[in-house]
Structure formats: structure tokens, C-alpha cells
C-alpha atoms as a printed R data frame, in Angstrom:
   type eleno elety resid chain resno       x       y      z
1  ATOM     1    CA   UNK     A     1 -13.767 118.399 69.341
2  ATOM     2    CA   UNK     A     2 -12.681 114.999 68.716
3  ATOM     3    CA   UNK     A     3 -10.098 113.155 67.740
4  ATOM     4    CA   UNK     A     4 -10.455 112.518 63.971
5  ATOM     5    CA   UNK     A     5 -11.474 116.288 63.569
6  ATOM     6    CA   UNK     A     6  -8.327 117.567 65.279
7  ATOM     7    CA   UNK     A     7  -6.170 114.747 63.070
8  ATOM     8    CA   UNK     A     8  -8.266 116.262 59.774
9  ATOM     9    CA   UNK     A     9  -7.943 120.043 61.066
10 ATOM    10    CA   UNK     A    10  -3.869 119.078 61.482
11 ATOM    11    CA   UNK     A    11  -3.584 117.360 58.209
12 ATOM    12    CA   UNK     A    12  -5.357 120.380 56.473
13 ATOM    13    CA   UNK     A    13  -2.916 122.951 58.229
14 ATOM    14    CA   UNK     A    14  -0.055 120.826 57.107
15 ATOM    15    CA   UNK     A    15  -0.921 121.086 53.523
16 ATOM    16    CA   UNK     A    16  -1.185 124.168 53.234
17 ATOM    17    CA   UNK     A    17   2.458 124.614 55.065
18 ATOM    18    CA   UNK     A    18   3.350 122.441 52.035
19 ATOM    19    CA   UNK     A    19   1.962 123.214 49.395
20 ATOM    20    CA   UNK     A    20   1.936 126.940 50.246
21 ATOM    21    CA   UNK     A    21  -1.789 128.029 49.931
22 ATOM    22    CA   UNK     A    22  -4.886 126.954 50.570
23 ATOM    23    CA   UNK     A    23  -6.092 126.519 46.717
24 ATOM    24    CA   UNK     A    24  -2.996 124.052 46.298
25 ATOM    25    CA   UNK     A    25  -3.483 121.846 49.197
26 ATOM    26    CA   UNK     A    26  -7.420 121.657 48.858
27 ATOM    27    CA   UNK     A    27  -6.267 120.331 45.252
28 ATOM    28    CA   UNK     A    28  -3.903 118.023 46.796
29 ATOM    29    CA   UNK     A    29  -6.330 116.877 49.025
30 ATOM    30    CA   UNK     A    30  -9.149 115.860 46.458
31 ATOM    31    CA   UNK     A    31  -6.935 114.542 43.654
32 ATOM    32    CA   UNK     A    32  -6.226 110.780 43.798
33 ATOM    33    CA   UNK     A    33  -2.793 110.038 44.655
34 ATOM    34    CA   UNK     A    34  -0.779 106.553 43.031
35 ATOM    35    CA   UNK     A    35   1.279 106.524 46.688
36 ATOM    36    CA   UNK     A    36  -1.386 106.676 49.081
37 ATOM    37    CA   UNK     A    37  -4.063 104.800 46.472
38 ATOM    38    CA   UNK     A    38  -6.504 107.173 47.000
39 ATOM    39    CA   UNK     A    39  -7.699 110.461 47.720
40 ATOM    40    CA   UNK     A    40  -5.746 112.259 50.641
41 ATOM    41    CA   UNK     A    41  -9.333 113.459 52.145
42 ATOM    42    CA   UNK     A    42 -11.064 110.608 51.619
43 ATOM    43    CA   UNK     A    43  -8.256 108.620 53.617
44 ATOM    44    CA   UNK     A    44  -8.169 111.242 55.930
45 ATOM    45    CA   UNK     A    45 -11.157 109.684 57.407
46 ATOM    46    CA   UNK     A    46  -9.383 106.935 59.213
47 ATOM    47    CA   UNK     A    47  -6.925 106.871 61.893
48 ATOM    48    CA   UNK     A    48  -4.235 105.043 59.963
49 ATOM    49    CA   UNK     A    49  -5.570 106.793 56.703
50 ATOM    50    CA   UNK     A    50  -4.396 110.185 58.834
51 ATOM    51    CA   UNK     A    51  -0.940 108.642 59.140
52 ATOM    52    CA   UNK     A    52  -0.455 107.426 55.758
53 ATOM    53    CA   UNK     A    53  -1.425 110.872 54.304
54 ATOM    54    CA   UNK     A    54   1.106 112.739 57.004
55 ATOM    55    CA   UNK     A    55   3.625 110.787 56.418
56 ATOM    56    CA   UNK     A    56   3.192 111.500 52.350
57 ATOM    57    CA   UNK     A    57   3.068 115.266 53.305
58 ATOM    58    CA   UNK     A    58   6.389 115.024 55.306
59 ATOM    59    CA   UNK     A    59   8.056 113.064 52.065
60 ATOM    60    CA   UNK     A    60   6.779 115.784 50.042
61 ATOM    61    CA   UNK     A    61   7.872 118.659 52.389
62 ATOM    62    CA   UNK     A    62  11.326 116.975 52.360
63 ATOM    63    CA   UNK     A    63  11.524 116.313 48.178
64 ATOM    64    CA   UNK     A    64  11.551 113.075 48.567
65 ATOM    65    CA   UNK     A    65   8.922 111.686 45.738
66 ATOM    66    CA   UNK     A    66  10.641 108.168 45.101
């Protein structure tokens, strides 16, 4: 397994820690986002896309949306 599919597989496990379920964070995932200008999968792709979208989950796990 490499790298970018462990980052995605972590990413995906996070969400769901998040948002609760898996129906929720697969939504999450696809559905553009005005923070992270873009899709979370889609930016998932990349390295620093990974980062961008984990640190978004961690705001979001901590309430803070500003």
C-alpha cells in the first residue's frame, strides 16, 4: 500500500470519527467546501491537498468554523 492510499484511507477514517457515520462523511467528502476551495476527495489526491483537508477535519472536530 502506498503512501497516498494510507493518507486517503486515514482521511476517510477521520471523517467518519467526525462526522459520526459513514453516510455523513462520504457527503462531506464530495460536497465542495468554500475553506478548502474544493472538494475534500478531490483534494485528497495530493499530498498537501491531504493536509489541508486534515487540518479542516481537526477545526471541525474542535467547533472551530471561523
Amino acid at each position: 500500500m502506498n503512501a497516498q492510499c494510507r493518507g486517503t484511507r486515514m482521511i476517510e477514517r477521520m471523517t467518519v470519527e467526525v462526522f459520526g457515520n459513514r453516510e455523513k462523511a462520504a457527503r462531506w467528502l464530495a460536497t465542495w467546501n468554500a475553506v478548502l476551495e474544493g472538494a475534500p476527495s478531490a483534494l485528497a489526491a495530493t499530498r498537501d491537498g491531504r493536509r489541508q483537508v486534515y487540518e479542516e477535519l481537526i477545526r471541525i472536530y474542535h467547533g472551530d468554523f471561523a
